[in-house]
C-alpha positions in Angstrom: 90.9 88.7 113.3 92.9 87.5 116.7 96.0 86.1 115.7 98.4 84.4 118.3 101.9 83.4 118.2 102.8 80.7 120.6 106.3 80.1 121.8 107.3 76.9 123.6 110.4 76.8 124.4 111.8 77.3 128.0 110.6 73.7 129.3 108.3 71.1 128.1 104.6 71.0 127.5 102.4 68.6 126.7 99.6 69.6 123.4 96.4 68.4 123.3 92.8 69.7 122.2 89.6 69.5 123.9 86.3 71.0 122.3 88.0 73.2 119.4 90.3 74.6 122.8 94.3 74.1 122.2 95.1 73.0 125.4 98.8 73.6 126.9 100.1 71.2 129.5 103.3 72.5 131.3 103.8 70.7 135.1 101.7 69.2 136.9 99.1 72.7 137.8 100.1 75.1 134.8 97.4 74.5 132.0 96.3 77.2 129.4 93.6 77.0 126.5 92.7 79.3 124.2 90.5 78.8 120.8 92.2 76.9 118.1 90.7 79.8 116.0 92.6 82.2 117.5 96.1 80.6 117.1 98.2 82.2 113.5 101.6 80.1 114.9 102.9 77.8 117.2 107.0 77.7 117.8 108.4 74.6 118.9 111.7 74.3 119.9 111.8 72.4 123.1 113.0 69.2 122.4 110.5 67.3 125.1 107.5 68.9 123.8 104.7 66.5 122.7 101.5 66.5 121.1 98.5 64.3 120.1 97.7 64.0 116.5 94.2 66.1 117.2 96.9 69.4 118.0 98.1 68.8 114.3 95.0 68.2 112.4 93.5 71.3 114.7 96.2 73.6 113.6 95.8 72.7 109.7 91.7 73.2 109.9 92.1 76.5 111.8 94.5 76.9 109.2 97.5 77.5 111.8 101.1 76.6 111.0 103.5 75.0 113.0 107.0 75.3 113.0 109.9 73.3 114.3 112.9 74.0 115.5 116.1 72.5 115.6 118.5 72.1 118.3 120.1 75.5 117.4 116.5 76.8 118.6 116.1 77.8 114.9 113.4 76.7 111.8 113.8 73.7 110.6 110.2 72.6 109.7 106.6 74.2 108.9 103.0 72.5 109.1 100.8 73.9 106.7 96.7 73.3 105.9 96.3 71.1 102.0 92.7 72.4 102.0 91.8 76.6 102.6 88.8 78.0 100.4 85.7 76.6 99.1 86.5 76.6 95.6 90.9 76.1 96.1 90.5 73.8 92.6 89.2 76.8 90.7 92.0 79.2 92.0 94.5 76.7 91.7 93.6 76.3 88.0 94.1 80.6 87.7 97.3 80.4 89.3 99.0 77.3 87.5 97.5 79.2 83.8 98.6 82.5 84.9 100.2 84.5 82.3 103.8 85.9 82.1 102.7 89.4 81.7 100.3 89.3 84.7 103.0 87.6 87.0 105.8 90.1 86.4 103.3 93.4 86.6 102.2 91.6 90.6 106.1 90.8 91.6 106.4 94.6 90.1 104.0 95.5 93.3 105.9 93.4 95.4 109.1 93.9 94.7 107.8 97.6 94.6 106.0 98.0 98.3 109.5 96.3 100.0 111.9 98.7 99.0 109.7 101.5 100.0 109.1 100.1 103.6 113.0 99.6 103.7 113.1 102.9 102.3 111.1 104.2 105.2 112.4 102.2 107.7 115.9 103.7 106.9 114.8 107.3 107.2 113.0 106.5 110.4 116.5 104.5 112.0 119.2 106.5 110.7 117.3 109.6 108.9 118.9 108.7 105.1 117.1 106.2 103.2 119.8 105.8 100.8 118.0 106.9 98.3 115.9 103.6 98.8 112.9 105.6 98.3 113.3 107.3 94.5 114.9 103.8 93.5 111.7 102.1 94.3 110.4 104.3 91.6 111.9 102.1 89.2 111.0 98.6 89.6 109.9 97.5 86.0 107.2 94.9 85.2 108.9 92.0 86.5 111.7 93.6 88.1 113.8 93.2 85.3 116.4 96.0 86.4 116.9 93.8 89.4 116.6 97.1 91.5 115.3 95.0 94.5 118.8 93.5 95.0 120.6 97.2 94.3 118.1 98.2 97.3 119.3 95.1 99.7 123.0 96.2 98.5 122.2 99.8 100.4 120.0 98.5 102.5 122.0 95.8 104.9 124.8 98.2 105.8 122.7 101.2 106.6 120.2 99.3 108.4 122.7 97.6 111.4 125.4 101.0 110.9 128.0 98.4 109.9 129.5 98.7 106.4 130.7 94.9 106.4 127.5 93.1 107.4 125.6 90.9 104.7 123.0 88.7 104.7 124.0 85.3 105.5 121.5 82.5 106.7 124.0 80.6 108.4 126.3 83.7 110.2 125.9 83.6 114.0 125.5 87.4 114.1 122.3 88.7 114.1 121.3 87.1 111.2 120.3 84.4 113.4 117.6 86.9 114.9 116.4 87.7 111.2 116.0 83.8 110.1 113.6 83.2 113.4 111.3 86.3 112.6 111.3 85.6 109.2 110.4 82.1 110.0 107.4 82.8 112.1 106.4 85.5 109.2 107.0 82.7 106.6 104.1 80.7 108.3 102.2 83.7 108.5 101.8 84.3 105.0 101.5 80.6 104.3 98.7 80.9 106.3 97.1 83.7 104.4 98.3 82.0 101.1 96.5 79.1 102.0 93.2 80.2 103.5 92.8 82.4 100.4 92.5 78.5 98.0 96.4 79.6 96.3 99.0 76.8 96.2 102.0 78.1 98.3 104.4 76.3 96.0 103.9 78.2 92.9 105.3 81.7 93.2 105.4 85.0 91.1 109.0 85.5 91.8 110.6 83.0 94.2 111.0 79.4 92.2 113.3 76.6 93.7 112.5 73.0 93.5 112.6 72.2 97.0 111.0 75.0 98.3 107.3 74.2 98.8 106.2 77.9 100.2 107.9 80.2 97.1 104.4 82.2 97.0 104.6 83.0 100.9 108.1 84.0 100.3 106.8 86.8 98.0 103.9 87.5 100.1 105.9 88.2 103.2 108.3 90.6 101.5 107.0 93.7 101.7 106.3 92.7 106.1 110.1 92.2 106.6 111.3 95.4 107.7 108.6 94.6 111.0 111.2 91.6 111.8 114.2 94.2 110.7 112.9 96.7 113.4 112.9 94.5 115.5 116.4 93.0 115.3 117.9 96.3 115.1 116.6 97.3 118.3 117.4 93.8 120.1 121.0 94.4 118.8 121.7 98.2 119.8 120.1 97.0 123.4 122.1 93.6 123.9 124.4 93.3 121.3 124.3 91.1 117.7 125.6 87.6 119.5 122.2 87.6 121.8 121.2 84.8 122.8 118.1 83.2 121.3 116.4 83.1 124.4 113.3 83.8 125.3 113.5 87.9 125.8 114.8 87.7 122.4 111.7 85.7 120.9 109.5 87.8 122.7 111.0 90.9 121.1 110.6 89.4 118.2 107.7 88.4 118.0 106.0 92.0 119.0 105.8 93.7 116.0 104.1 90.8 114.7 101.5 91.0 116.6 101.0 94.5 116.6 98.7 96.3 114.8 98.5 98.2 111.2 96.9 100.9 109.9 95.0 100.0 106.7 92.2 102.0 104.8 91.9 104.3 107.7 91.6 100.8 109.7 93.3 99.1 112.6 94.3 95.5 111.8 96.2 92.2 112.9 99.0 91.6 111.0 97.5 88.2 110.3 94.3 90.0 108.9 96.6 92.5 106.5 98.3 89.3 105.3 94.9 87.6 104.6 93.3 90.6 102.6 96.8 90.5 100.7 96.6 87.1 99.4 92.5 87.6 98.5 93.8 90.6 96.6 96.5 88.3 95.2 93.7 85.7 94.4 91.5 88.2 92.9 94.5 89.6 90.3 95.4 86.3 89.4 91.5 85.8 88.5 91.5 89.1 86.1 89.4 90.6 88.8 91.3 93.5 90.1 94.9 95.0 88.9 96.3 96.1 92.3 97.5 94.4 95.3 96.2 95.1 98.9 99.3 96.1 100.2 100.3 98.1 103.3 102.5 101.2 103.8 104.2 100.1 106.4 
């Protein structure tokens, strides 16, 4: 599965489609297409960027996500598909009647598979996984020793080298750099979420009211050490106040599209995601007992 992720945001451009091709108008002699099919995101955060209304029903059937971004070049809105499998009523049905048992023992896998990766991702950066790695050993069903937020507690400090750094949304550090790739993750596993017939609104572990993607946001948690990479690297190169500029996006947006090892397989991101939600879709059905899940 090809999965792009589309930037726009260094000067306008003009969206259109013409047979199934997302066509990108920037100037008068600077046009690129590519197959709607082939697009996972598109990142909008030029203000003077436009688009005809065949761009955004394109995006939902090829089951793309769009997101929007405020003048602060960050998130502020996501485009997602209403319609993604052939038989989305019937899985709907499974996920709204899914018992309590079943939903805690799949957030245990969840919960589970992040600390390890930010286990790993610890002993890789700064050779100590602060003990990240035997801690993960004890997520109960459910998480009910709450051990994923004793992880983040280790985990924040170690990962930048700073022992007063937390993670706060709205700090203009480089938490800034985390909310973007998270962002374009987000979609990603909305995406997935989707095009495997699941409602995004109605998560394991994540519930709030206004927040209509609470299944992508437990999805994507074991990926987020890809975007934590990332930052960390962008941060010992240029420092944590970086601009968000386009250097930065790209950097962020790498490891995204790079590939992971799965079954003794190369994949996309995007395809790991997708297997990951049909394995979630398949638990929730009584099907199968363990998630598709990557070491990462």
């Amino acid at each position: 599965m090809t999965s792009r992720i589309l930037d726009i945001s260094d000067e306008p451009a003009h969206l259109s489609v013409r047979y199934d091709q997302l066509v990108i108008r920037r100037g008068e002699n600077d046009t690129t297409t590519m197959p709607l099919s082939e697009v996972a995101v598109v990142v909008v955060s030029h203000p003077q960027t436009s688009y005809t209304h065949a761009v955004l029903a394109g995006l939902a059937r090829s089951m793309a996500g769009l997101v929007v971004c405020d003048e602060k070049r960050l998130p502020a809105a996501m485009l997602q598909p209403l319609l993604g499998h052939s038989i989305q009523t019937e899985r709907l049905a499974l996920q709204v009647a899914l018992s309590e048992p079943r939903r805690k023992r799949l957030w245990q896998q969840i919960a589970q598979a992040k600390v390890l990766a930010q286990g790993r991702l610890l002993k890789d950066l700064r050779q100590d996984d602060r003990g990240l790695l035997a801690l993960a050993k004890r997520v109960a069903s459910g998480d009910a020793g709450n051990v994923e937020a004793q992880a983040s507690r280790r985990y924040w400090p170690a990962l930048f080298a700073d022992p007063a750094f937390r993670r706060e949304r709205a700090a203009e550090d480089q938490n800034r750099l985390l909310n973007y790739g998270y962002a374009v993750l987000r979609a990603m596993a909305a995406r997935a979420v989707c095009a495997a017939g699941l409602h995004p609104s109605l998560g394991l572990h994540h519930h709030n009211r206004y927040d209509p993607f609470c299944l992508a946001d437990d999805l994507m948690e074991p990926f987020r050490p890809k975007v934590d990479r990332a930052v960390v690297g962008i941060v010992n190169e240029r420092g944590r106040e970086v601009p968000l500029d386009k250097e930065t996006k790209a950097a962020l947006l790498a490891p995204l599209t790079e590939r992971l090892e799965l079954a003794g397989e190369e994949r996309t991101l995007m395809d790991v995601l997708h297997r990951a939600a049909a394995s979630l879709a398949q638990a929730m059905a009584g099907r199968n007992q363990k998630l598709n899940l990557p070491e990462l």
